[in-house]
C-alpha positions in Angstrom: -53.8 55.5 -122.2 -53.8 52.0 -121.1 -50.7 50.0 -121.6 -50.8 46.8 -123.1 -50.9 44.6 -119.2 -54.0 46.5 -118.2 -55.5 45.6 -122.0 -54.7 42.2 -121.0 -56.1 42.5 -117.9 -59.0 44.0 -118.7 -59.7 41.4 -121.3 -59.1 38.4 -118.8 -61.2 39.5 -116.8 -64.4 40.5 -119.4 -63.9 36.5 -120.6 -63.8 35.6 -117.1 -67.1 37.0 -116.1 -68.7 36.1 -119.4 -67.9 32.3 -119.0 -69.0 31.8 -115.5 -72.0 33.8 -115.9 -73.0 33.0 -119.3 -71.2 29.8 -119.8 -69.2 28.7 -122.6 -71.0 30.1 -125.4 -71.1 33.8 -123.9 -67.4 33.0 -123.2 -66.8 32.0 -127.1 -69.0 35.3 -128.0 -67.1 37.3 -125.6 -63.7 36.2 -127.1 -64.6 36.2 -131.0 -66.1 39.6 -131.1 -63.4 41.2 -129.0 -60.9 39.5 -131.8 -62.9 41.6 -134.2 -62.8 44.9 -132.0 -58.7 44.3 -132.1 -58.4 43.9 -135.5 -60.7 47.1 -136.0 -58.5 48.8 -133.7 -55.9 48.4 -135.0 -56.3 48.9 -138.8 -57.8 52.0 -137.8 -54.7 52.7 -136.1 -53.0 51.8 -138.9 -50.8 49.1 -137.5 -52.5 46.4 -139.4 -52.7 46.4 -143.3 -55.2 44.1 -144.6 -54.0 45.7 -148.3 -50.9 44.4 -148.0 -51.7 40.7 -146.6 -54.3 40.4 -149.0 -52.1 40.9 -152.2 -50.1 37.6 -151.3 
């Protein structure tokens, strides 16, 4: 299991690639869609509940 550095890491580096490689709009792709992988993640972990924040 990866601890939450390595995640980090990991991540840094996927952005890094994608904006000198791709440039700023594979950078902004790269960024938004791994946003919506976390917030998959973790509502299917269940440590975020959109039922709850959506109530307010």
């Amino acid at each position: 299991m990866m601890n939450t550095a390595t995640t980090g890491l990991a991540a840094g580096m996927a952005l890094g690639f994608a904006g000198y490689f791709g440039g700023f709009w594979a950078f902004l792709l790269v960024l938004v869609l791994g946003a919506a992988g976390l917030i998959v993640g973790l509502v299917v972990h269940g440590d975020l509940d959109l039922r709850m924040r959506r109530q307010r």
